[in-house]
C-alpha positions in Angstrom: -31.9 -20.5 3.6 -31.4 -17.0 4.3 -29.5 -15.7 7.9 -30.8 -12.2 8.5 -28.9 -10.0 10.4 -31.8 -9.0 12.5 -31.4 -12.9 14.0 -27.9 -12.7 14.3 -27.9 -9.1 15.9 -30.7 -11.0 18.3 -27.5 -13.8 19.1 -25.6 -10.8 20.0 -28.1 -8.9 22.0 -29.1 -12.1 24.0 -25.0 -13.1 24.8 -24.5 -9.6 26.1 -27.9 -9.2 28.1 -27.6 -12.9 29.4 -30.8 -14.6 28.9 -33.7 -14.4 26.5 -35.5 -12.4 28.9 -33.7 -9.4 29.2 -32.9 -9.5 25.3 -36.9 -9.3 24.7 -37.6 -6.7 27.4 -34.8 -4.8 25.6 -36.6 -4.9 22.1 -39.6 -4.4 24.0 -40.7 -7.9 23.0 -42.5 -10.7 24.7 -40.4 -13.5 25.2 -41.9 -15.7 23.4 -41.5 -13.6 20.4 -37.7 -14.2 20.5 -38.0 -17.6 21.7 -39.7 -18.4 18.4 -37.6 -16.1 15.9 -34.9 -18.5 17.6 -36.6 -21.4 16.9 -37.1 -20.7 13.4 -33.5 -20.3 12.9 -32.7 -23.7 14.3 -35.5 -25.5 12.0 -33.9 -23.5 8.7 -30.5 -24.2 9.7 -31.3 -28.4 11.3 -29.2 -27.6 14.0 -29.2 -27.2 17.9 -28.1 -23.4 18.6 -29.5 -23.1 22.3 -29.0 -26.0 24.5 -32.1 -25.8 26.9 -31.3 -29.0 29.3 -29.9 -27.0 32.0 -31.3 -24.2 34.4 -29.7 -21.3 31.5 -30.3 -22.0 27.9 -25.9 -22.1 26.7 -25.2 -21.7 23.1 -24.0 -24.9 21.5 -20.6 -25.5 20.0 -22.8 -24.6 16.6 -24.4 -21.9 18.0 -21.2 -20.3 19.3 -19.7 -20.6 16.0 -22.7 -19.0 14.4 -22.4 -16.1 16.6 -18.7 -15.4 16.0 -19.2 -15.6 12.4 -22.2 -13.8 12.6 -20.8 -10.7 14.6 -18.2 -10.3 11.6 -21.0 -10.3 9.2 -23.3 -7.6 11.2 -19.5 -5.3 11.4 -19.4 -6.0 8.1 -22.4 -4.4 7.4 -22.5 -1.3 9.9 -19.0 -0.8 8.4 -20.3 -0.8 4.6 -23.1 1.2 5.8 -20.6 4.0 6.7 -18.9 4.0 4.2 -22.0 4.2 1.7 -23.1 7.2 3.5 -19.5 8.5 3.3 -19.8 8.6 -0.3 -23.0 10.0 -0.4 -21.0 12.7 1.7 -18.0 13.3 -1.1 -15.7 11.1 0.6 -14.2 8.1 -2.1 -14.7 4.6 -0.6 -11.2 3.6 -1.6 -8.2 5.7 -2.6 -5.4 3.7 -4.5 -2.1 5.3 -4.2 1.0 3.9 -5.9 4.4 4.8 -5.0 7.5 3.9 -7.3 9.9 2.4 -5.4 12.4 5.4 -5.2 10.1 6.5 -2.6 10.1 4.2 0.8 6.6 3.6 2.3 8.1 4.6 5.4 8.3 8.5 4.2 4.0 8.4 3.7 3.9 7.0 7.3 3.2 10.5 9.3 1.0 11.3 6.0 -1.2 8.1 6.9 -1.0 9.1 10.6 -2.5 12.9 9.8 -5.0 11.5 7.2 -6.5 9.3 10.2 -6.7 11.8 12.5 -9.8 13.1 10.4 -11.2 9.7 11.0 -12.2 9.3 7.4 -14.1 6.4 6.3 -12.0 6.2 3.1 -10.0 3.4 2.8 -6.2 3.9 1.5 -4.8 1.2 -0.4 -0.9 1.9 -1.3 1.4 -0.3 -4.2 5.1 -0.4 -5.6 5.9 0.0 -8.5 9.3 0.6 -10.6 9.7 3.3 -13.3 7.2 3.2 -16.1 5.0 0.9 -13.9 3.9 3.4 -12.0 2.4 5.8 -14.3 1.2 2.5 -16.3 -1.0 1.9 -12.9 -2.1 5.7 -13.0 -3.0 5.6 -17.0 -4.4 2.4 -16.4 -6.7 3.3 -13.8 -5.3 0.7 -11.6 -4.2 4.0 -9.0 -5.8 7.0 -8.1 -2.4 9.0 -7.5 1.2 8.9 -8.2 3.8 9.5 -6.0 7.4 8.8 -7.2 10.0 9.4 -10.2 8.4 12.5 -13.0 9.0 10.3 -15.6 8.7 11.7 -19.3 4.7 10.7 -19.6 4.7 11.6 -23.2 6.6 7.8 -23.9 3.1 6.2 -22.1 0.4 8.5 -23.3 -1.0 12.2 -23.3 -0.1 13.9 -20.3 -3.3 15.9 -21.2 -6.0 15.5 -18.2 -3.1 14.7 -15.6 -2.3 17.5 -12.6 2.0 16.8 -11.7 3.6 18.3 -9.3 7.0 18.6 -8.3 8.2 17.1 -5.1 12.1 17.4 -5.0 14.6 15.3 -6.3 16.2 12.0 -5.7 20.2 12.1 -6.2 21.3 8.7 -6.8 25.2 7.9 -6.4 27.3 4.8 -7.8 28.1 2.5 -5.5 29.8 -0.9 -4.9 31.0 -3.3 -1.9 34.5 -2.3 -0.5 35.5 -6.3 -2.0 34.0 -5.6 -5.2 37.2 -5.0 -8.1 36.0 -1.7 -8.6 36.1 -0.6 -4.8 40.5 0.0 -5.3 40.5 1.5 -8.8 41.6 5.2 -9.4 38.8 7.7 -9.8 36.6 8.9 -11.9 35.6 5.4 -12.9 36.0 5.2 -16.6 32.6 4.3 -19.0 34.4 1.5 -20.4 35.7 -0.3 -17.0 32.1 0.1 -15.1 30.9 -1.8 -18.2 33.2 -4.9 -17.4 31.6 -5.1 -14.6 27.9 -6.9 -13.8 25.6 -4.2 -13.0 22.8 -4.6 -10.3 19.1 -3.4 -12.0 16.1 -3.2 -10.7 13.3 -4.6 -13.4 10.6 -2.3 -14.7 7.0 -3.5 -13.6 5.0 -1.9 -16.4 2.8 -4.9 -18.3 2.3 -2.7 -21.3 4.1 0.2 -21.2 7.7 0.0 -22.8 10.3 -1.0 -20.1 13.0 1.5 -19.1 16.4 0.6 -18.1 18.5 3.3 -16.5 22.2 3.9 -15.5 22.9 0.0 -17.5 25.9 0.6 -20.3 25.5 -0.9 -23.6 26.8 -4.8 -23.2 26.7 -4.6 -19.7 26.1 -8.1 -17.3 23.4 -7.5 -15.7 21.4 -9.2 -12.3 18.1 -7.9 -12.5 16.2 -8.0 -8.6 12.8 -6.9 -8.0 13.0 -3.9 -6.0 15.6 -1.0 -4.6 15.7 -3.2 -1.7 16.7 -5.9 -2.9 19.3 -4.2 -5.0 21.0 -2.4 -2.3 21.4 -5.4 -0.9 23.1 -7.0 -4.0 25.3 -4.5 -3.7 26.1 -4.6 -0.3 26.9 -8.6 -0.7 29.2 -7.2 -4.0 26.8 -9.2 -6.7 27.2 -6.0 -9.0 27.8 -2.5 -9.1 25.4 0.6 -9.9 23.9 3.4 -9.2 21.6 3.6 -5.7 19.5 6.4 -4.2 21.6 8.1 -1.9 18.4 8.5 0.9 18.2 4.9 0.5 22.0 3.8 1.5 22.9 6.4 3.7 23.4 3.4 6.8 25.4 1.4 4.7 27.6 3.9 3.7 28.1 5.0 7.1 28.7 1.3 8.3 31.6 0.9 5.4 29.1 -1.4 3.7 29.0 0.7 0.3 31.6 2.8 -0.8 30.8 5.5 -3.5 32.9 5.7 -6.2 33.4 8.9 -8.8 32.8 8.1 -12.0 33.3 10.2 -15.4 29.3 10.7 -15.4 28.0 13.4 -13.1 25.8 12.1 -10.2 22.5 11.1 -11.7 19.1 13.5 -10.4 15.4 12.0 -10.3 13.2 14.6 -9.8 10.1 13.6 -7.8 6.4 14.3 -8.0 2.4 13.0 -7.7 0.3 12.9 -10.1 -3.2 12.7 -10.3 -6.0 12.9 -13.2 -7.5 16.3 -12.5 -11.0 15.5 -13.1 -10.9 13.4 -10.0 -12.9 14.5 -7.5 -13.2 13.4 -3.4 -12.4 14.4 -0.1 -9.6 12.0 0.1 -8.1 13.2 -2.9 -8.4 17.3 -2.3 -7.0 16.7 1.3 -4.0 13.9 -0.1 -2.8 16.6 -3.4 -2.7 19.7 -0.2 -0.5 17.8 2.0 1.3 16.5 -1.4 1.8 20.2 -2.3 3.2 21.5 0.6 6.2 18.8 1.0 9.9 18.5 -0.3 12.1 15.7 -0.9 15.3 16.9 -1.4 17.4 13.6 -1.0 20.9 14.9 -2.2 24.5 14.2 -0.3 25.3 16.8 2.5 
């Protein structure tokens, strides 16, 4: 059988006026009326939702659990109902924002703070990717907007159709564990000694897309982790050696945790931007790409 929310907003309505009574007088009903829409309920379902032996009908152990189920159903609903109207309004129901993981989730934090200060009925659903797996998502469809590494987009498909701005830049330094063999060697770190050495990599998430590996020298070791995270923290324990955002290790090297070693390369730069298709159109969006255009990352060593 069918529950309508009319009889489950009734449940409600009866709990928080306290009797059958008052619920009817406030629907301008006879009771009666409700004691029968009540009734029905009980016949459709075969169970006892009002136990009527006492001076005060009490919901029974059933009933109650109807009604708690029921009130999630009816916000549910009023919720769903917003949001339809919100769209009917130019606000998206859902925006999908990937960031590759050289950007922390913890820098969109006051960005999330000032988007729900406009009490927008437009859900935000961020991911993580790495590298090419990123703009795969964005391609794919899989994420309405980009916000990491400006990748060369011609090696995953026509840039045509996309709008990519620049951010800043990301400066990443190499780095190893003061016990790690190449933590007392003379500087610049020669090409051919890093590559003795088991480097730390993070793996590319892209499903399609061709993989990218970066900063890795040919016949390299390598211990591939899942995420900058996890690699800093590789690194740290002196599992391998590599290359590491400096924004992202700036406790560690304070705490003696990482040192930074020069190498004969120059210190590698990942310039940063979002990305969105530009035929997208929404509230969300237009207010997200102006606060996206107005900020810099400029992570480099002071």
């Amino acid at each position: 059988m069918t529950i309508h929310l009319e009889t489950l907003a009734l449940l409600e309505l009866i709990e928080a006026r306290g009797s059958f009574a008052a619920a009817a007088n406030a629907l301008n009903k006879a009771p009666s009326a409700v004691t029968y829409q009540l009734r029905q309920l009980e016949e459709a379902l075969d169970v006892l939702i009002y136990d009527r032996s006492g001076h005060k009908a009490k919901l029974t152990p059933a009933g109650k659990a109807l009604l708690d189920e029921g009130r999630k159903l009816l916000e549910n609903a009023e919720g769903l109902k917003k949001r339809v109207k919100a769209v009917a309004s130019g606000w998206e129901a859902e925006l999908r924002i990937v960031m590759d993981s050289v950007v922390p989730f913890e820098v969109a934090m006051p960005w999330v703070q000032a988007f729900d200060e406009l009490n927008s009925p437009t859900r935000l659903r961020f991911s993580s990717e790495v590298l090419s797996g990123s703009w795969e998502a964005l391609f794919s469809g899989r994420a309405d907007l980009l916000i990491g590494s400006k990748l060369d987009q011609s090696q995953f498909a026509s840039g045509t159709g996309l709008l990519i701005q620049n951010l800043g830049e990301s400066v990443f330094v190499f780095a190893v564990a003061p016990t790690h063999p190449l933590a007392s060697l003379p500087e610049p770190l020669p090409v051919e000694t890093i590559r003795q050495h088991r480097a730390v990599a993070v793996g590319d998430t892209s499903r399609n897309f061709k993989p990218l590996t970066l900063g890795l020298q040919s016949g390299q070791a390598v211990l591939t982790v899942p995420n900058l995270r996890a690699k800093v923290a590789a690194q740290v324990a002196g599992l391998g050696c590599g290359w590491l955002p400096w924004h992202m290790v700036q406790h560690e090297l304070a705490r003696g945790e990482l040192l930074i070693k020069k190498t004969e390369e120059p210190l590698r730069r990942t310039p940063l931007c979002f990305a969105r298709p530009r035929a997208s159109t929404g509230k969300a969006m237009d207010w997200w790409t102006q606060l996206l255009s107005k900020q810099t990352l400029n992570w480099a060593p002071q």
